[in-house]
Structure formats: structure tokens, C-alpha cells
TORPA-4810 file (N, C-alpha, C, O; in nm, 3 decimals):
<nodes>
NODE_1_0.084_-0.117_0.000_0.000_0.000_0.000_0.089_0.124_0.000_0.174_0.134_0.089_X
NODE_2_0.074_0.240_-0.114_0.159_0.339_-0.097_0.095_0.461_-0.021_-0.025_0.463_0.006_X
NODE_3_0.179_0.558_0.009_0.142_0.604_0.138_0.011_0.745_0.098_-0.002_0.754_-0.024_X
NODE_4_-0.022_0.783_0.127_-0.115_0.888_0.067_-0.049_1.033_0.118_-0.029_1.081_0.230_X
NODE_5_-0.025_1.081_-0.026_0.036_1.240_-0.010_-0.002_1.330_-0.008_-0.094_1.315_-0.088_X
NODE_6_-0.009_1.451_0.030_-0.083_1.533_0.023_-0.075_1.589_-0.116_0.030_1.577_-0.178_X
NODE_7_-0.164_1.641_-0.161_-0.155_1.775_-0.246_-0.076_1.879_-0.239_0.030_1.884_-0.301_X
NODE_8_-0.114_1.958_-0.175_-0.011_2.115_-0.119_0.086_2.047_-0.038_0.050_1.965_0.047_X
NODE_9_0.224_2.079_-0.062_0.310_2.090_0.036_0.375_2.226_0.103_0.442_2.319_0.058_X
NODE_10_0.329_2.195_0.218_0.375_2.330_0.283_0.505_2.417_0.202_0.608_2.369_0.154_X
NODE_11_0.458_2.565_0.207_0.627_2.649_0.127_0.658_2.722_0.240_0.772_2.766_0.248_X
NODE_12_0.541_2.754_0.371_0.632_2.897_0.396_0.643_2.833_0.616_0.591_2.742_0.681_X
NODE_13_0.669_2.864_0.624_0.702_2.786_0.785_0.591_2.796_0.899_0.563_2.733_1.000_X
NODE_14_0.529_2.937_0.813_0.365_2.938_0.927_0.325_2.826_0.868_0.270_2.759_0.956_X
NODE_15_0.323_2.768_0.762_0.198_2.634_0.718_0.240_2.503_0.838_0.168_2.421_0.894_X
NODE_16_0.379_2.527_0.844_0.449_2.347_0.938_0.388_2.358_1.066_0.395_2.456_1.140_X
NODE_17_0.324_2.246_1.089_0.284_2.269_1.256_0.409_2.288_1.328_0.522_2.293_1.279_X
NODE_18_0.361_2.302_1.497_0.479_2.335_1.544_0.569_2.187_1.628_0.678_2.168_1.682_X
NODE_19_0.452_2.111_1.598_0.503_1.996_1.686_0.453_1.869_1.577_0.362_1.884_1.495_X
NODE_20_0.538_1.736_1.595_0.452_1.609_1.522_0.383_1.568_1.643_0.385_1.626_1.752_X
NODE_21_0.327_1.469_1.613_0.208_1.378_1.722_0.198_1.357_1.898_0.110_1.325_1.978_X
NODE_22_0.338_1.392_1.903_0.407_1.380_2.033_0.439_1.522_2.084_0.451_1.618_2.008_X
NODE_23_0.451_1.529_2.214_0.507_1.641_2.295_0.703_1.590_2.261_0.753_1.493_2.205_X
NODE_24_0.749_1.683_2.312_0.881_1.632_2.317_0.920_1.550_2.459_0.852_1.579_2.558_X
NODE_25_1.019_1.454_2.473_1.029_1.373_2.603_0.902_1.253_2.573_0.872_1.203_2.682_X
NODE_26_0.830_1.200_2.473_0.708_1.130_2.514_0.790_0.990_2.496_0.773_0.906_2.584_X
NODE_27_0.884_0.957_2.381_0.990_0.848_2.404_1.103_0.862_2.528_1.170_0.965_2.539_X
NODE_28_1.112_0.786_2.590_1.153_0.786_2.722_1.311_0.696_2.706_1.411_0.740_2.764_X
NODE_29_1.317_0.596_2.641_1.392_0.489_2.607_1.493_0.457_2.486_1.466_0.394_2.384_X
NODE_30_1.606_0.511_2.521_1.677_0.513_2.414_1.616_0.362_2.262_1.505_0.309_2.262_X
NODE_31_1.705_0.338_2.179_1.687_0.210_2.117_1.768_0.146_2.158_1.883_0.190_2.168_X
NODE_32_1.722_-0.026_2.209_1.804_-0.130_2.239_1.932_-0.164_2.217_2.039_-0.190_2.271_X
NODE_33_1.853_-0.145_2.071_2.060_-0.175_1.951_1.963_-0.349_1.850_2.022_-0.448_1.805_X
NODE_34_1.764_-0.312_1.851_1.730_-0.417_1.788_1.702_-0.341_1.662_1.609_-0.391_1.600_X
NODE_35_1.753_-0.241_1.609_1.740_-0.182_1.476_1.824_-0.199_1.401_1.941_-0.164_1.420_X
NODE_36_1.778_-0.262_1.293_1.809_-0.327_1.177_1.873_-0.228_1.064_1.987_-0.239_1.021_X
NODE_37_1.808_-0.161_1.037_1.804_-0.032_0.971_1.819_0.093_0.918_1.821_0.053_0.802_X
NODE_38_1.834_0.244_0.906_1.856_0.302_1.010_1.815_0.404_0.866_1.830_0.342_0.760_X
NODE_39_1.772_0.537_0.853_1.800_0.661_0.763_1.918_0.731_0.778_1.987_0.742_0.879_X
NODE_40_1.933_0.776_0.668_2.062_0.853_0.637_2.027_0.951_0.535_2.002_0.920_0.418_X
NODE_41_2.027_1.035_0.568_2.001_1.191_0.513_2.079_1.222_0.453_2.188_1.219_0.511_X
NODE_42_2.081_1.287_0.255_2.176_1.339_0.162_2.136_1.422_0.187_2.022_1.437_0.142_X
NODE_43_2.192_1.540_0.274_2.199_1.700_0.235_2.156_1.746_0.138_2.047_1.800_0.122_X
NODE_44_2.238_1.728_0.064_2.298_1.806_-0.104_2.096_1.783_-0.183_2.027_1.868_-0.238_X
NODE_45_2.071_1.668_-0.159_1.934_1.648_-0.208_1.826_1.692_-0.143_1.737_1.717_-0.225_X
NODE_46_1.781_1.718_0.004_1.714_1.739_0.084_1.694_1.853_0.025_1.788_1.922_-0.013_X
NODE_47_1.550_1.893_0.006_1.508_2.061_-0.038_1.423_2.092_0.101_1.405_2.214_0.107_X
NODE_48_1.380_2.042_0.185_1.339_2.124_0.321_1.195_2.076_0.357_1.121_2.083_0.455_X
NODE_49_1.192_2.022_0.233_1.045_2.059_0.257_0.916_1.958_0.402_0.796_1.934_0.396_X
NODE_50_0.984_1.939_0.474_0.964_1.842_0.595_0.850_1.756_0.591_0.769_1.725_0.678_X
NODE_51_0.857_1.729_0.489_0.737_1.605_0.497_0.798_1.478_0.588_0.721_1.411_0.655_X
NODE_52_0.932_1.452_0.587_0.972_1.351_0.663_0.936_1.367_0.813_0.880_1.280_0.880_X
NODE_53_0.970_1.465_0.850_0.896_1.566_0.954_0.773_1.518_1.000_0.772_1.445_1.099_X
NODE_54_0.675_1.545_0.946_0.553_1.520_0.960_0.506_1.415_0.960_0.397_1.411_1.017_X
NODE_55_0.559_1.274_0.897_0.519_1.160_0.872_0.588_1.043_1.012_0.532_0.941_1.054_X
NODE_56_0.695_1.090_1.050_0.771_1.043_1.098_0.691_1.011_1.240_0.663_1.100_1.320_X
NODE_57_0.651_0.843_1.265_0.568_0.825_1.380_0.598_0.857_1.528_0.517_0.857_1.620_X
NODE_58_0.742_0.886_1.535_0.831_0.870_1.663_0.861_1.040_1.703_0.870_1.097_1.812_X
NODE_59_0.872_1.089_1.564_0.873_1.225_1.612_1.026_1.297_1.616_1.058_1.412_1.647_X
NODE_60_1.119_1.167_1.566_1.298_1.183_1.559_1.338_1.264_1.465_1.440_1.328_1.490_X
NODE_61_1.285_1.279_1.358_1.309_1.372_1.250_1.298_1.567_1.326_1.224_1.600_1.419_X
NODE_62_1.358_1.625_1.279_1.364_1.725_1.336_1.427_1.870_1.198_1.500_1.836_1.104_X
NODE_63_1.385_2.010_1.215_1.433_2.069_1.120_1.619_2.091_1.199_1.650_2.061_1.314_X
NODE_64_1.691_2.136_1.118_1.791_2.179_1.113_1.866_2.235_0.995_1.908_2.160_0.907_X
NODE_65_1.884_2.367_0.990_1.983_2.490_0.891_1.906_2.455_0.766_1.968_2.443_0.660_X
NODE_66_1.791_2.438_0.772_1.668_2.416_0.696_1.690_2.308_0.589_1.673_2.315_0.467_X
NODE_67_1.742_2.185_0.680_1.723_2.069_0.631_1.671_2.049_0.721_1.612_2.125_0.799_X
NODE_68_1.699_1.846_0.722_1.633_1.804_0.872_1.746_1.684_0.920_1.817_1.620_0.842_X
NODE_69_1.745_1.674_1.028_1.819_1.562_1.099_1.770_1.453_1.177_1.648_1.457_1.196_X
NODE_70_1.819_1.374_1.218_1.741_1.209_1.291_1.790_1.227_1.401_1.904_1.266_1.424_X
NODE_71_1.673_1.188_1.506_1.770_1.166_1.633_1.777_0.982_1.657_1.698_0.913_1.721_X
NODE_72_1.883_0.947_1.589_1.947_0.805_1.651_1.923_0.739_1.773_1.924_0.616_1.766_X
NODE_73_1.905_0.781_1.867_1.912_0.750_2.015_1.755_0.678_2.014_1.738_0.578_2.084_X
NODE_74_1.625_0.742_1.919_1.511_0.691_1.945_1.438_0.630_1.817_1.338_0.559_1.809_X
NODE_75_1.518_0.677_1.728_1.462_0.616_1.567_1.449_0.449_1.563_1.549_0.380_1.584_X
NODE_76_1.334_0.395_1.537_1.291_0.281_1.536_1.339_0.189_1.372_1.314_0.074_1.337_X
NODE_77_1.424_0.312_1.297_1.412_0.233_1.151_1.259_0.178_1.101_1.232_0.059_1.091_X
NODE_78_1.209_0.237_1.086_1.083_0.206_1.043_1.120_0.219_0.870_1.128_0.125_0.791_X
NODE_79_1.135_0.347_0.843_1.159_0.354_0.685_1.044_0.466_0.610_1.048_0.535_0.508_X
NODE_80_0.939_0.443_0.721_0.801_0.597_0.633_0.880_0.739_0.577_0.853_0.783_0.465_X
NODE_81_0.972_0.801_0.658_1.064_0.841_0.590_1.151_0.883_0.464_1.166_0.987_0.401_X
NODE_82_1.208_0.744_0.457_1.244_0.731_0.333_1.126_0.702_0.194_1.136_0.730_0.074_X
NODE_83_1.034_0.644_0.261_0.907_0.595_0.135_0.859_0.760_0.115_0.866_0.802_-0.001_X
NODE_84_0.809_0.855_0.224_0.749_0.969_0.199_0.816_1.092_0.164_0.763_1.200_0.139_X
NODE_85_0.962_1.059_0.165_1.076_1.127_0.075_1.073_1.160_-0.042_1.153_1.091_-0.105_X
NODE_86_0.998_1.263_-0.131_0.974_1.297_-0.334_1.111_1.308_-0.349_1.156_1.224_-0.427_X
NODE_87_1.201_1.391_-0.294_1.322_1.436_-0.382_1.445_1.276_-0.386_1.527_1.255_-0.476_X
NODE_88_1.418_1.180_-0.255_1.520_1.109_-0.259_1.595_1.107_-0.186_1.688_1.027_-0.196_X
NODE_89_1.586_1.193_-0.081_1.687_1.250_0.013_1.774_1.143_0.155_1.877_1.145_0.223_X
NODE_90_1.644_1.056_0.134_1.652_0.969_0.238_1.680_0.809_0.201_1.619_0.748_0.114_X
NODE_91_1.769_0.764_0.272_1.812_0.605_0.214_1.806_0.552_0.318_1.807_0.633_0.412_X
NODE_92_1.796_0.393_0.360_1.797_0.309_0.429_1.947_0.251_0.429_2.001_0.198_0.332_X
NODE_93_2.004_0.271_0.554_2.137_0.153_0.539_2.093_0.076_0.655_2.002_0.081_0.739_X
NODE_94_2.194_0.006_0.626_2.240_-0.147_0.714_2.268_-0.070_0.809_2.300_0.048_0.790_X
NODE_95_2.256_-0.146_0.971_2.283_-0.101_1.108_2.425_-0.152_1.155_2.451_-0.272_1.163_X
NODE_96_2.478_-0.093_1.173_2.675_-0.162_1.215_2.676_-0.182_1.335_2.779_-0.223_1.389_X
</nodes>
């Protein structure tokens, strides 16, 4: 099943909510070390536009110097991410 996108994607920063689904602090528990997985963010490709942001169930995705960054410590490797990624920005590697 592919994921359902919106139409409009936000352009200007009043449109981005200010928070995803979660307060901040609502993951409590780092990850085990049972992630398989993991995203890895190309800069150079990333255009801003934070849909990863928004999709992201855990809430790890975050803006930064108007890209975005992962926080590792709680990312589940899920992958919605990378699937709800248009430009490409986002890849799946292997966990070391």
C-alpha cells in the first residue's frame, strides 16, 4: 500500500505545525541496539520541505539549517521516511 500524499506541500514555515504527534520527552527509552536499519540523510538532495517531519511516527526527524536531521538514540528504523521522501533525500542503510 503506498502512502497517501498530500496535495499542497507546505512552502512557507507558518503552514508546518509546530510539533509532530508527540510532545517532546514522550519516548523515554533510548533504542536497544534491535534496529536493523537506520536513515541517512543526503543534504545536497534534501530541499526542506519536511514532509519527513511530519510523517515520521516517533517524532525523531527534526528541522535543522533548513534541512532536517534524525535523532538516533530513538529512531525505530521504520523507513516511512524514506518511502514519503519525493526528492530522494533519504536512504535506508544497514545497522553496524
Amino acid at each position: 500500500m503506498k502512502p497517501y500524499l498530500r496535495a499542497h506541500v507546505p512552502t512557507a514555515l507558518s503552514e508546518i505545525p509546530d510539533a509532530t504527534a508527540y510532545e517532546a520527552g514522550y519516548l523515554v527509552t533510548k533504542n536497544a541496539g534491535w534496529r536493523s536499519v537506520r536513515p541517512v540523510i543526503d543534504t545536497a538532495r534534501c530541499v526542506g520541505c519536511l514532509q519527513c517531519y511530519l510523517y515520521c511516527p516517533d517524532g525523531v526527524i527534526f528541522p535543522k539549517d533548513g534541512k532536517v536531521a534524525v535523532d538516533y538514540d530513538f529512531c525505530k528504523g521504520c523507513g516511512i521516511c524514506s518511502k514519503i521522501c519525493r526528492p530522494g533525500a533519504i536512504g535506508m542503510e544497514a545497522e553496524k
